[in-house]
Structures are given as C-alpha cells and as structure tokens.
C-alpha positions as CSV (number, residue, x, y, z in Angstrom):
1,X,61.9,58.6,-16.2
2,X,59.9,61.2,-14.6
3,X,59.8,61.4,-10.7
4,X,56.4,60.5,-9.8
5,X,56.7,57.2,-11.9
6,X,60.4,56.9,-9.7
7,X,58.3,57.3,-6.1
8,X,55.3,55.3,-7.5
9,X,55.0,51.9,-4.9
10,X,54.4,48.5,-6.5
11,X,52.7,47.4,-3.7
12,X,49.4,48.4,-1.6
13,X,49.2,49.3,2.1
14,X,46.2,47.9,4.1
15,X,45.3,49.5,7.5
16,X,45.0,46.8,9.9
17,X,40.9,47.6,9.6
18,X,41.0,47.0,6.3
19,X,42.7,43.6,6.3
20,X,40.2,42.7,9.2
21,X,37.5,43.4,6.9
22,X,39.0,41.7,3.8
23,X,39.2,38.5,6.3
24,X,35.4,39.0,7.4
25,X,34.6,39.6,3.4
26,X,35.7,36.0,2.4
27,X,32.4,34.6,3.8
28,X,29.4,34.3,1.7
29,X,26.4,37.1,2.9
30,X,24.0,34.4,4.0
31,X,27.4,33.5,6.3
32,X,27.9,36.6,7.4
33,X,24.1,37.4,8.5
34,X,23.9,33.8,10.6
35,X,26.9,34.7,12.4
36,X,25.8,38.2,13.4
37,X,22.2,36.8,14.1
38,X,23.9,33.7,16.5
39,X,26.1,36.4,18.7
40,X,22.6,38.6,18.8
41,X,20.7,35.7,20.2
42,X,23.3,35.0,22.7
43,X,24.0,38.5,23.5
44,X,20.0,38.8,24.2
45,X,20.5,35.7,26.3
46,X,22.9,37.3,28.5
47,X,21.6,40.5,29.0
48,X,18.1,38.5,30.6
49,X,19.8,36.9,33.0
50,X,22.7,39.1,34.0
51,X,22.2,41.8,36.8
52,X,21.8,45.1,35.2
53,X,25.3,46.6,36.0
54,X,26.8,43.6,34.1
55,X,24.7,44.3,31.0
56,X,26.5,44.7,27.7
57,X,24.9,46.7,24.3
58,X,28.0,45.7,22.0
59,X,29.2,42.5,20.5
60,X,32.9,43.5,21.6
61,X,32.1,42.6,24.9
62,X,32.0,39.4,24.1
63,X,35.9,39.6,23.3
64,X,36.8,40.2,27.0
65,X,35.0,37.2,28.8
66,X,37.4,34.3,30.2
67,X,36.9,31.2,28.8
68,X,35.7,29.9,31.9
69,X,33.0,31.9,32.2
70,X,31.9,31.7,29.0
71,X,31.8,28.3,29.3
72,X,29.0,28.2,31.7
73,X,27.6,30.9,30.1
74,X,26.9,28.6,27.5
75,X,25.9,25.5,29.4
76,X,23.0,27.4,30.5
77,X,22.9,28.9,26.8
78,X,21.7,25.9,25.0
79,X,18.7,24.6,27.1
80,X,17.3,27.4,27.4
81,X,17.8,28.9,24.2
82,X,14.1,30.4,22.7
83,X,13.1,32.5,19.9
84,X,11.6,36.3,20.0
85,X,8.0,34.8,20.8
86,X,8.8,31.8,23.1
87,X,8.5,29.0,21.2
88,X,11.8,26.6,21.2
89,X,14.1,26.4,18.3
90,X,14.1,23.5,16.1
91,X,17.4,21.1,16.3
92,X,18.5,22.7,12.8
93,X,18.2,26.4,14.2
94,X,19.7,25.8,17.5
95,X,22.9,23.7,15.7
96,X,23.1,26.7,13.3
97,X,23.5,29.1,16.2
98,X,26.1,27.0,17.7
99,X,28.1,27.4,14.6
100,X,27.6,31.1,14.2
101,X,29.0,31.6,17.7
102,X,32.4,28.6,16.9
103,X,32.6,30.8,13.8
104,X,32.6,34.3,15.5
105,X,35.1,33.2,18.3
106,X,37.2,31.2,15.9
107,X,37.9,35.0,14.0
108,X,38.1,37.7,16.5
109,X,39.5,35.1,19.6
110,X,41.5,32.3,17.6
111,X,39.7,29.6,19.9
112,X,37.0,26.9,18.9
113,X,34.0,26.4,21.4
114,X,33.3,23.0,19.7
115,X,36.8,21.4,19.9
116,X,38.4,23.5,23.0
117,X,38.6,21.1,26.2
118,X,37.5,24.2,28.1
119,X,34.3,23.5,26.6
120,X,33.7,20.5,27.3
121,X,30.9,21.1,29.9
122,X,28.8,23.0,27.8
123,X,29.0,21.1,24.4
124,X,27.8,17.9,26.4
125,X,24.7,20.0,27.6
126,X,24.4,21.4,24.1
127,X,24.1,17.4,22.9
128,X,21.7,16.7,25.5
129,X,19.4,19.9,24.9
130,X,19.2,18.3,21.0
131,X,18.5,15.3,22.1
132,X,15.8,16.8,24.3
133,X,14.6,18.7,21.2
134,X,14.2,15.5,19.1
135,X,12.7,14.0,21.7
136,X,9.8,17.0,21.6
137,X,9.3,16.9,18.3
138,X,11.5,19.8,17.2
139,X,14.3,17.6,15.1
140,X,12.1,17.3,11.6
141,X,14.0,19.5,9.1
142,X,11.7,21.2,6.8
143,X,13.0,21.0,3.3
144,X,12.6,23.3,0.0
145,X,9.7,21.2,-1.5
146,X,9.6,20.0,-5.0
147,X,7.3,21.8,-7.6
148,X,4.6,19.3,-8.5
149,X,4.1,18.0,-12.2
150,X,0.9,20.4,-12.4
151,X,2.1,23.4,-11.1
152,X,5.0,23.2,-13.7
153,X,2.6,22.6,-16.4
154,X,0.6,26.1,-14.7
155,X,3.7,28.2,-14.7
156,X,4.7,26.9,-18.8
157,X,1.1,27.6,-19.8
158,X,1.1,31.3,-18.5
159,X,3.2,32.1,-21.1
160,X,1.3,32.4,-24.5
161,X,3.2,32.0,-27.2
162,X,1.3,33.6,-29.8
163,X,0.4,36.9,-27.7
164,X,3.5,37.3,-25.4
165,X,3.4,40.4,-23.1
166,X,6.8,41.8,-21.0
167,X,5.8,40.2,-17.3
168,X,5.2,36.5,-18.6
169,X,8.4,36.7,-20.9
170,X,10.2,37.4,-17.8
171,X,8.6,34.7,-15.5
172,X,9.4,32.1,-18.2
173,X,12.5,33.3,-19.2
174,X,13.5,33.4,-15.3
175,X,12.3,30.1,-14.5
176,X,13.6,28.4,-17.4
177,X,17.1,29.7,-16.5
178,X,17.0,28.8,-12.7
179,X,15.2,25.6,-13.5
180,X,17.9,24.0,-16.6
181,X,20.9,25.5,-15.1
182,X,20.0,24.3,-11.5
183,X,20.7,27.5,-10.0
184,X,21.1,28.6,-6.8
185,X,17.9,30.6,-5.5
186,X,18.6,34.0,-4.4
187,X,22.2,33.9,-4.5
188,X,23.6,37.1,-7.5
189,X,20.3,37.5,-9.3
190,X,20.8,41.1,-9.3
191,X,24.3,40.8,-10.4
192,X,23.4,38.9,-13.7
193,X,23.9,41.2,-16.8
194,X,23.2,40.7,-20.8
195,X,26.4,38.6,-21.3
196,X,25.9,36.5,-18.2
197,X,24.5,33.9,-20.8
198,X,24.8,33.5,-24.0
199,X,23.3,31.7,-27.0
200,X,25.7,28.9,-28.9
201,X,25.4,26.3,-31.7
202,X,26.6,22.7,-30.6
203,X,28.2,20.0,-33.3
204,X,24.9,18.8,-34.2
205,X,23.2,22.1,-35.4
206,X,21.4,22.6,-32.3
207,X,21.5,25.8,-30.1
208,X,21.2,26.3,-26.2
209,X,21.8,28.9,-23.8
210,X,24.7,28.8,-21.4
211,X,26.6,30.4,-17.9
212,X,29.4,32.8,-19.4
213,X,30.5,34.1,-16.5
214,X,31.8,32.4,-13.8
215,X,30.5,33.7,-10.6
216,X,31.5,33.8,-6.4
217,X,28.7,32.0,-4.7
218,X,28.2,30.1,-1.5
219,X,29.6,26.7,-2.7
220,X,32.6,28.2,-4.9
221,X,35.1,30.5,-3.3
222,X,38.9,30.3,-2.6
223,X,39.0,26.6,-1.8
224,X,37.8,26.3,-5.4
225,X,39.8,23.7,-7.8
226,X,41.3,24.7,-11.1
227,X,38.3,22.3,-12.9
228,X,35.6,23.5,-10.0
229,X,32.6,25.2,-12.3
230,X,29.6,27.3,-10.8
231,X,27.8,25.0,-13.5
232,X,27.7,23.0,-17.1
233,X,24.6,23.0,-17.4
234,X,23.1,24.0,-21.2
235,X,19.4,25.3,-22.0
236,X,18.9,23.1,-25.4
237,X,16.2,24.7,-27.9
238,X,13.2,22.6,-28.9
239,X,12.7,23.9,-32.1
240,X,9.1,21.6,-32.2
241,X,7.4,23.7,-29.2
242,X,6.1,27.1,-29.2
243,X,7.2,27.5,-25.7
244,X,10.9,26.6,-27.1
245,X,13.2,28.3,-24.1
246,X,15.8,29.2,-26.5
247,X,13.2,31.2,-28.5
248,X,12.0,33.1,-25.9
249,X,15.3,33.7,-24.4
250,X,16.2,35.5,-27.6
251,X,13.4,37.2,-27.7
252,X,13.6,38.4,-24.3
253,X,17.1,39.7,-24.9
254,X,15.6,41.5,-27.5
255,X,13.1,44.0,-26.1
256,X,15.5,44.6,-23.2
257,X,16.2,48.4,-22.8
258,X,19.4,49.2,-24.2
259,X,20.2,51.7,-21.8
260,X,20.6,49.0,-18.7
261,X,23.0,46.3,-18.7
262,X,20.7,44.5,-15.6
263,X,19.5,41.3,-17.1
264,X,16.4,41.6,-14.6
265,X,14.5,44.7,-15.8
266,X,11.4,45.7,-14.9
267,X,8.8,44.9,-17.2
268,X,6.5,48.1,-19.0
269,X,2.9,48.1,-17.8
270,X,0.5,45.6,-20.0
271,X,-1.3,49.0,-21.1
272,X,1.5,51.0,-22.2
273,X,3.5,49.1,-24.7
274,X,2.3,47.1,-28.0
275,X,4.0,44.2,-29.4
276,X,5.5,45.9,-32.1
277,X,7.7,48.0,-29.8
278,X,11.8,47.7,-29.5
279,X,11.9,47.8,-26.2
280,X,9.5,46.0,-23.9
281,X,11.3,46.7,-20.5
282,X,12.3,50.4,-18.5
283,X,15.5,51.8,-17.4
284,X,14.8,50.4,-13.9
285,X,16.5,46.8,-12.4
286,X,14.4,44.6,-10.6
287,X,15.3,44.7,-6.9
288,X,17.3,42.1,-5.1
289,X,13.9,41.6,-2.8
290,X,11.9,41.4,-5.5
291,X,13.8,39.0,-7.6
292,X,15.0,36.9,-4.1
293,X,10.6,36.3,-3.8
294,X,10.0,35.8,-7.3
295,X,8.9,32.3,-7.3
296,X,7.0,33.0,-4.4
297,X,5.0,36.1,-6.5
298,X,5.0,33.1,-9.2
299,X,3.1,31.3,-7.0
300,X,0.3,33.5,-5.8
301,X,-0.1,35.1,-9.1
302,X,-0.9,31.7,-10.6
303,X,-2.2,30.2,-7.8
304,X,-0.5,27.5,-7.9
305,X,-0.8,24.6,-4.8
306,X,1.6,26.0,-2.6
307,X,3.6,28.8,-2.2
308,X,7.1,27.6,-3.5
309,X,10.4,29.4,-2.8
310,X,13.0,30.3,-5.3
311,X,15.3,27.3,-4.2
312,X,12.7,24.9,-4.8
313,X,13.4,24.9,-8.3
314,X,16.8,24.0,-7.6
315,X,15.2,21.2,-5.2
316,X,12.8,19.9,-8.2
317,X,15.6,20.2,-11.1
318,X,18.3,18.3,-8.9
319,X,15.3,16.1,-7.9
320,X,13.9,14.8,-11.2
321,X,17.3,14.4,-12.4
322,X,18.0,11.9,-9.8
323,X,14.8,10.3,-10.6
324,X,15.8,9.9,-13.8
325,X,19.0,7.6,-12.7
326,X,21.6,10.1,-13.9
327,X,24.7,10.3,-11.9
328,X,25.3,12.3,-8.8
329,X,28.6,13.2,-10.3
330,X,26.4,14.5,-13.6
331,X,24.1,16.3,-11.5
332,X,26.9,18.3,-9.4
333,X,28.6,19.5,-12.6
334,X,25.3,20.9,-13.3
335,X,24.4,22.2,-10.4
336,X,27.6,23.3,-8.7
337,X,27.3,20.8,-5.3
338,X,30.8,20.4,-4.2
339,X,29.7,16.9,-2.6
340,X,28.0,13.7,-4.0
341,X,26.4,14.2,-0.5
342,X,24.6,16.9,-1.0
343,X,22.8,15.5,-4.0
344,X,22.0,12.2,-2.0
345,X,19.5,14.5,0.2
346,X,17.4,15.3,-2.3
347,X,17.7,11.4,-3.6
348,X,16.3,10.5,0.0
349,X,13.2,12.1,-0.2
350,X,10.1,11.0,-1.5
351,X,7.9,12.4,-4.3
352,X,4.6,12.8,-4.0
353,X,4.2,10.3,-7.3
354,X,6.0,7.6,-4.6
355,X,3.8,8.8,-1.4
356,X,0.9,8.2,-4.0
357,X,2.3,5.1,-5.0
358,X,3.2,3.5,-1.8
359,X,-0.1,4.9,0.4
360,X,-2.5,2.8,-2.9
361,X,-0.1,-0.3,-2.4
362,X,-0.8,-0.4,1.1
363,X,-4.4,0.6,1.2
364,X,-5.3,-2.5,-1.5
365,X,-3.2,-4.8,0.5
366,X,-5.7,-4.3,3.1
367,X,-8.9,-3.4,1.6
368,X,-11.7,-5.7,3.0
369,X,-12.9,-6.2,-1.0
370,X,-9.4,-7.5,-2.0
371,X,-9.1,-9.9,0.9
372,X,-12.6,-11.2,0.2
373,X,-12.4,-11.7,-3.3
374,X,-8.6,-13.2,-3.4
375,X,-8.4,-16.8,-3.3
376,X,-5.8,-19.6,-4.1
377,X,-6.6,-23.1,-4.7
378,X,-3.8,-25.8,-5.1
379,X,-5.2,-29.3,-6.6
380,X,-2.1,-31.4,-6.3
381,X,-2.9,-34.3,-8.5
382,X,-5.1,-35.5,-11.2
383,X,-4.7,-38.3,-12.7
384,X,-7.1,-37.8,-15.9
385,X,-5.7,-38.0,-19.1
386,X,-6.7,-35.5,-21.6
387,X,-5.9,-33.5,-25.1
388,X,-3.9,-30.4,-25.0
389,X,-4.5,-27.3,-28.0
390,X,-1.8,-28.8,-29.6
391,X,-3.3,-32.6,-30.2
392,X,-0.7,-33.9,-27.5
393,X,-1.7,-35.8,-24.2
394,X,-1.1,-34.4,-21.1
395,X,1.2,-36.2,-18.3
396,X,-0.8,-38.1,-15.8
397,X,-0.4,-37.6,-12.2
398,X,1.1,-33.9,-13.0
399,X,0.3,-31.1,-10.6
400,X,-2.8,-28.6,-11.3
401,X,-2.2,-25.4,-10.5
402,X,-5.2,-23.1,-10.2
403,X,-4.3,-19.6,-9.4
404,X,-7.1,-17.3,-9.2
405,X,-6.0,-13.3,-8.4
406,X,-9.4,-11.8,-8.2
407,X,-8.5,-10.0,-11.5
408,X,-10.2,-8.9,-14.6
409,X,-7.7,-9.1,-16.8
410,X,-6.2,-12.5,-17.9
411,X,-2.9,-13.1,-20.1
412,X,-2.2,-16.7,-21.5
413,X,1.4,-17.9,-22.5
414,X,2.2,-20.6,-24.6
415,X,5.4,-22.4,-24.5
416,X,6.7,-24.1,-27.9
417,X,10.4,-26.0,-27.6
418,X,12.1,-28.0,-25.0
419,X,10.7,-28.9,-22.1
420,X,7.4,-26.9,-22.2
421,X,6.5,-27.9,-25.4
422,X,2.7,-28.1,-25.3
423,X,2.5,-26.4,-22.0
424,X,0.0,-24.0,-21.6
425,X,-0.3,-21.3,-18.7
426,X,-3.0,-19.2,-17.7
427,X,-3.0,-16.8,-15.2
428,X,-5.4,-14.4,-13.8
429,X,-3.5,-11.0,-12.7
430,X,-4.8,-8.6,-9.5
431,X,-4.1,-5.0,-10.6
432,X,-1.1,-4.3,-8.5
433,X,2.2,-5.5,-8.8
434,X,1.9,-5.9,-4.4
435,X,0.5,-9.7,-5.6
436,X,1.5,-10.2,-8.9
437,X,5.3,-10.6,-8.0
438,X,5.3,-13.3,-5.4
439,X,2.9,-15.4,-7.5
440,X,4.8,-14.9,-10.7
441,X,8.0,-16.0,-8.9
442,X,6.2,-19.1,-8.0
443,X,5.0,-20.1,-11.0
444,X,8.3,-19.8,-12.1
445,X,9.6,-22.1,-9.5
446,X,7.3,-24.8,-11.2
447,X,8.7,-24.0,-14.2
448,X,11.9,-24.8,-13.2
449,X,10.8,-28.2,-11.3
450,X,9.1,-29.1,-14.7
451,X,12.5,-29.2,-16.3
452,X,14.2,-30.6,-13.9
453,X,11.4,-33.5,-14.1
454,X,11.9,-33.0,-18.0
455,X,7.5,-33.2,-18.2
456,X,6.5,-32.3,-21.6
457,X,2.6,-31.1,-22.5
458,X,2.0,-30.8,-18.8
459,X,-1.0,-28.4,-18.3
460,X,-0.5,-25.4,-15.9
C-alpha cells in the first residue's frame, strides 16, 4: 500500500461556512429570493422610522435585536407595510412577507415569530391589518389564467407542417412538452439536456415521449417518498395529424447542433439556413430569461388575447384535465402536486366556457322577450270523450295538460305497454335547459300519478 493512499481520509471536512450554506442551499431559488426580498422590505421599514444613529445597512443586524423589541417592531411592521411606490400590498404579498421573515429567524435565530408567545402582540395586529386589507379590496388573489380554446388553436397553427422553419419547431416543440407533461413554468428549463426525454414504444405499438430524468424542483426535495415522481406524464404520437408532437419532437432532436448538449438552443436566422440542412440550431443555449418569458414572447408574437405566462400552461393542462372528470390523484402523478389540494384550486375556478354559460342562463331567465312570450296553461278537466292515434278512447274526466314553452322546436313521445299504452305527450321545449328541467320533472310527476291511477290512453 503506498503512503498517500495510507493518509488518504474517508471522510470530508466542512468549514462551519460551508455547512451554513449547505443548510441555506436546501431551499428552492424562488425560496431563497422571497426570503431575502421579506428581510429587505422590513429592513427598509426600519431604517424610515428609526433615528439616524440607530440605522442599520446589513441584514446581520437583525440577529442582535431582543425579542421584545422586535416584537413591536413588527406590530407597527404590518399595518403599515407598503410597496416601493406607495400603494398597499395585497393580502397574498403581505402573508408571503410574513413568512419570509418566520423563515429567516427560524434559521439564523432558532425562534418562530408565528408560534413564539413573545409574539403574540404583533401577530394579532398582523391578522387585523389582513382583515383590514380584505376589507379594502386588496384580498383577490390573481391567478395564472388558463389559455383559451382559440389561442391554443393560434399557437398549434403557427407551426406549418409542410414548411417548418427552426423558431416555430421550437415554440411547438416547447409548448407541447410543458403543456402534456404539466410542467412547472420556469423552474430547470435551462438545465434540460438531449436525454432529458426520450422517445419509447408502449405494448400497443404506439410511441410517446417521456421525463428520463428525475429532477430537484420546488415540490420534490428531501422530504421526497421513495414512489414520489417529478411526473408520469407521456406525450402520445398521433400518427393521423401533421402536427403529430412525437413527429416534431423527433425532428427537433434532429437538427439540434451536435456540439451542445442544451436541449434549448437557439434557433439559426430564417435567412441563413435551408431545410435541407443537418443542423438547424447554433452553438449558443437559450438563456434562463429568455426561456423563463417564453410563453409570454409566444404571446405577443402571435398575438394571441392576452399575454400568458409560462405557468399558465401548467394552469390550463391541470385545468382541462379536471374538466374532463379525471382524478386529482391522476392529475398529481402527472403533474408532480404533492397535495390533492393543490389540484382542487384550479378545480374551483371557472372557465370562461362556464362564465359564458352561466352569464346566457341568467340573461334569458330575465329577458323581457322570454317573460312575455312564456306561458303555462293548466285545464284541469275535460270530460269529452274522443279517439286517440291508436283507435283507443281516451279516459273521461282525465287531466289536460297544456304546456306551452315559448319554443320552436317540439318533440313528441309515444308510450306503447303498461300503463301509458296509448298515451301520447307533446311538449314544446324553450331553448335552455334553465326551463326545460323543472317542467320535465313535472310532467314526470304525472306520469307517475297516472300509474298509480293505472289510466290507460289518457291524453297528455
């Protein structure tokens, strides 16, 4: 054995500054930057109302206040709290920076602001100054909106099949990947390589692309279970469609430059390649900027309705899915949610289809035409005795009931066997199932009285 393998250690030695950064590490970025940005705020806070000899320029001075003080420092904190221009936070913003600060003093002074009794004072202002916030209109929490049917069909439709060209290949080929494996939005874009996905054949014959790599992101780090998966998800060809996204994810990881390993590459000017070259796409990555704004570049360059973010695909996948009555415990294997909760806020909100849907229903309830035009007349006996359509007489002294729904279409149903033999039912529909219900339901209460009653060749 030689003597440098002899005095070799097994094990490492951390500085203490290296462990303390290991520990501030574990936290996702988008962690890391609210916490900063919540001790700036409050920091900023103090320096405006403290006397100039008790002004601070470090975050470490924060380590040194007593609790006690810092307790009122706070109780003043939260009702006055504003951003850069004035304006008052919203309820979600001001809670976020309460958290920042419990997450900051949880690591570097092992005590939580939201749970320490010494607190107390200040987290009761903090609930009132929300309450205060709702009450001004500040508690609406503006969510990642879904794309609308049209502006999906827009961004499909800019990529032309038959005359492809290296920007739209990307576009689609980006979209479809963040759209069918319900990624999240900016989260390790520019960390995706060639043989981050891959191409497979199922049982049946059919290919689809897939996540190889696993991946850290903000929902999956170490409290991770052995069966937790950043996602399932699979990008199934449809070998009937030109826009097939199998077929043009092949062919996008085929004019990639060889030289790069970057998925994300940026595309060769329009005017300085031809479709029959090998390589479509320079030496260069895409930036994490430019790739973290990409649907919003989407957006203007197709002028679409609005101006979508990159998590709003995630927001119209997880969306339509719902829509579609699959299961929330379907949906998160897809989409990586660690809680069925999660998923229930996008179930929770509306489409615009609905808003339609709802806002017609309620405008035709009360439209001045409808309410004119409806009418329902109840003649309660007869006592005439005629011939049905099927040669039989009618029951004499059986209701008549005339239902008349101001519609234009009618529908007629006859009833053969058993206790309606004979019977024959006509009814006039109003185009909206707001007055069709309730009227079916009764006519099917009469239904039920003529069996009871055991009438046959009664006319309805």
């Amino acid at each position: 054995m030689e003597p440098s393998e002899a005095k070799r250690k097994r094990f490492s030695r951390l500085s203490e500054e290296e462990i303390q950064n290991l520990v501030e590490g574990k936290d996702s970025e988008n962690t890391r930057k609210a916490t900063k940005n919540a001790v700036v705020t409050f920091l900023a806070y103090w320096n405006e109302v403290k006397p100039e000899d008790e002004r601070v320029k470090n975050i470490e001075s924060l380590e040194k206040i007593p609790k006690k003080e810092l307790n009122g420092l706070l109780a003043n904190f939260w009702p006055n709290a504003k951003k850069q221009n004035g304006d008052s936070y919203k309820k979600s913003a001001l809670m976020g920076i309460r958290f920042g600060l419990q997450r900051h003093f949880l690591l570097k002074r092992e005590f939580d602001i939201l749970s320490d009794g010494e607190f107390s004072k200040s987290n009761q202002i903090f609930e009132a100054a929300i309450i205060e916030l709702k009450r001004q209109g500040f508690g609406k929490v503006d969510h990642h909106s879904p794309i609308s049917k049209e502006d999906l069909e827009k961004i499909q439709s800019s990529y032309n099949p038959s005359s492809p060209d290296p920007k739209s290949l990307q576009q689609v080929v980006w979209f479809n990947i963040m759209f069918h494996l319900i990624r999240r939005g900016r989260e390790n874009l520019r960390l995706l390589t060639k043989e981050s996905f891959a191409v497979q054949v199922d049982a049946a014959g059919k290919k689809f692309v897939y996540q190889v790599v696993d991946e850290l992101d903000k929902n999956h780090r170490a409290n991770d279970q052995p069966d937790d998966s950043p996602g399932e998800g699979r990008m199934y060809e449809r070998p009937e469609s030109p826009y097939c996204p199998v077929k043009t994810f092949e062919l996008y990881l085929s004019k990639l430059n060889p030289a790069l390993s970057c998925l994300w590459q940026r595309p060769r000017a329009t005017e300085n390649f031809s479709h029959s070259d090998k390589v479509w796409y320079c030496n260069v990555p895409l930036g994490k900027n430019t790739l973290g704004t990409f649907m919003s570049s989407i957006s203007k360059e197709l002028k679409l309705s609005q101006k979508y973010t990159n998590h709003c695909i995630r927001a119209t996948a997880v969306s339509l899915l719902d829509e579609c009555n699959f299961e929330a415990r379907h949906i998160m294997r897809v989409s990586g949610h660690k809680s069925e909760s999660s998923i229930r806020s996008y179930s929770r909100r509306l489409s615009e289809v609905k808003q339609k849907e709802i806002s017609h229903a309620l405008s035709s309830a009360c439209s001045v035409e409808n309410l004119e035009s409806t009418s329902t007349t109840i003649v309660a006996m007869h006592e005439q005795t005629s011939e049905n359509s099927l040669g039989r007489n009618t029951v004499p002294n059986s209701p008549v009931i005339i239902q008349n729904f101001a519609s234009h279409n009618q529908k007629s149903v006859n009833f053969n066997e058993v206790a309606f033999f004979g019977a024959n039912v006509n009814i006039n529909f109003y185009n909206s199932k707001l007055f069709c219900i309730p009227y079916l339901g009764f006519i099917a209460l009469i239904f039920f009285l003529m069996r009871i009653s055991r009438l046959k060749g009664a006319k309805f």
